[in-house]
C-alpha positions as CSV (number, residue, x, y, z in Angstrom):
1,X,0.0,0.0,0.0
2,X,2.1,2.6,1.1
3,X,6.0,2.4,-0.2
4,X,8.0,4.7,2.0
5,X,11.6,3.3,0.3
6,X,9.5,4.3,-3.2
7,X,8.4,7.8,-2.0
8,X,11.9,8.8,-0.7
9,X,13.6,7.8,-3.5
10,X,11.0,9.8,-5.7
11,X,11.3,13.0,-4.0
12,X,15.4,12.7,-3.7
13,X,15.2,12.4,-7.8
14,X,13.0,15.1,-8.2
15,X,15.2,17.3,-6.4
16,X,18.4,15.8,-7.9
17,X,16.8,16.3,-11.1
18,X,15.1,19.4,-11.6
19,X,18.2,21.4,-9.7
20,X,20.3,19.3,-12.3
21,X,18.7,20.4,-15.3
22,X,18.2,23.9,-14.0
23,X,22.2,23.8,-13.6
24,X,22.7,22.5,-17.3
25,X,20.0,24.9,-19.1
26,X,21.0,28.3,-16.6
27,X,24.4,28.1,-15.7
28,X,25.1,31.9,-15.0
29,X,22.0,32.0,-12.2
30,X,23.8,29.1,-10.7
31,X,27.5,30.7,-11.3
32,X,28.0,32.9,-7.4
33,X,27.8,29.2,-6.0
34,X,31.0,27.7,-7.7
35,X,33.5,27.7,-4.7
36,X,35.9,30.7,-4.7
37,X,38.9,28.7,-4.6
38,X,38.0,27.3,-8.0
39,X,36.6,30.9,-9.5
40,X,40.7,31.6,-11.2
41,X,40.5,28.1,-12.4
42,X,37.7,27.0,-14.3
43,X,34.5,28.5,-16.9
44,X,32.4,28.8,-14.3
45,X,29.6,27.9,-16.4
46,X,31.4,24.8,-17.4
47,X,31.5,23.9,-13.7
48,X,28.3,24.8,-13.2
49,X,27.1,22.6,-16.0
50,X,29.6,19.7,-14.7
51,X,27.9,20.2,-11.5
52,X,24.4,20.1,-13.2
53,X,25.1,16.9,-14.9
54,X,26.3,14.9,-11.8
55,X,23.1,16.3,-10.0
56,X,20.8,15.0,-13.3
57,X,23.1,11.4,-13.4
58,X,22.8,10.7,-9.3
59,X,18.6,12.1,-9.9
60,X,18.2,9.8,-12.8
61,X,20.3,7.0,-10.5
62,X,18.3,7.2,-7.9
63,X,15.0,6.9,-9.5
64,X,16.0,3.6,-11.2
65,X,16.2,1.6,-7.8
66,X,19.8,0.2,-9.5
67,X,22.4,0.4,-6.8
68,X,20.2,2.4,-4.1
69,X,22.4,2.3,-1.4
70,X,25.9,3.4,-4.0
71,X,23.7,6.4,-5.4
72,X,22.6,7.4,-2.1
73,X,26.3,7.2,-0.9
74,X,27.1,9.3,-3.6
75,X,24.2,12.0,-3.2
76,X,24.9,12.2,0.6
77,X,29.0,13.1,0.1
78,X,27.5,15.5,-3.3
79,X,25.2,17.1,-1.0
80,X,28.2,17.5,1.7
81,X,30.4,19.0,-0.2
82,X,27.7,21.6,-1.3
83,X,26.9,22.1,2.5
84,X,30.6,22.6,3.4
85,X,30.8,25.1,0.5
86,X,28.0,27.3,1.7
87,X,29.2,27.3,4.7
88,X,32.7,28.5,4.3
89,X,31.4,30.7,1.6
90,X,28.3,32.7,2.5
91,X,28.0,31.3,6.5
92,X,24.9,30.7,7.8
93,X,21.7,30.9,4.8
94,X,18.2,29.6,4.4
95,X,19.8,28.1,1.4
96,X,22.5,26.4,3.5
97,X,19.5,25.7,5.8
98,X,17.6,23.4,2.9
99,X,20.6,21.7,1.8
100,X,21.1,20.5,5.1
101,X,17.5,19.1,5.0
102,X,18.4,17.9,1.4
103,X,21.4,16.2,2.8
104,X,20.3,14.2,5.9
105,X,17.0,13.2,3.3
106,X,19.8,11.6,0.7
107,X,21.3,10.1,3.9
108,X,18.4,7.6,4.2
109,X,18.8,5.8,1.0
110,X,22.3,4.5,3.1
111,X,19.9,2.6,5.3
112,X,17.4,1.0,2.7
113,X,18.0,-2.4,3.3
């Protein structure tokens, strides 16, 4: 009747998904994100694209219900590094505030047995 594993992994793709392909079709909106450290190193829209793409791959990934517990892995240390970065960059947000909340819901798909 009600399929929590199947609901979670749903709402994890769409997230993974729709910020992916927002990523890949507006990179410049997305660009004031890409670490400074990187900013003298890379097209920032390239990264931002790059970025975009891994979000779209681990969406897609996760929605299949192949290798739940390796794309959840995956999302949880993506989603980590993108907490870590908002917080060395901007401090305390209500951005950094959903990603946190994005990251500890990627965390579940770990425990899926």
């Amino acid at each position: 009747m009600f399929n929590r594993k199947l609901i979670t992994r749903i709402g994890i793709s769409f997230i993974f998904v729709i910020f992916g392909v927002w990523e890949i079709v507006q990179p410049g909106y997305w660009s004031g994100f890409v670490p400074r450290f990187l900013k003298d190193f890379v097209d920032l829209s390239l990264a931002v694209q790059i970025h975009g793409a891994t979000l779209l791959a681990l969406g897609l990934g996760v929605l299949s219900g192949f290798q739940t517990k390796k794309f959840g892995i995956a999302s949880t240390l993506v989603m980590a590094s993108i907490v870590f970065s908002l917080i060395l960059n901007f401090g305390f947000s209500d951005i950094l505030i959903r990603d946190v909340v994005i990251l500890l819901f990627a965390s579940t798909l770990i425990f899926e047995d």
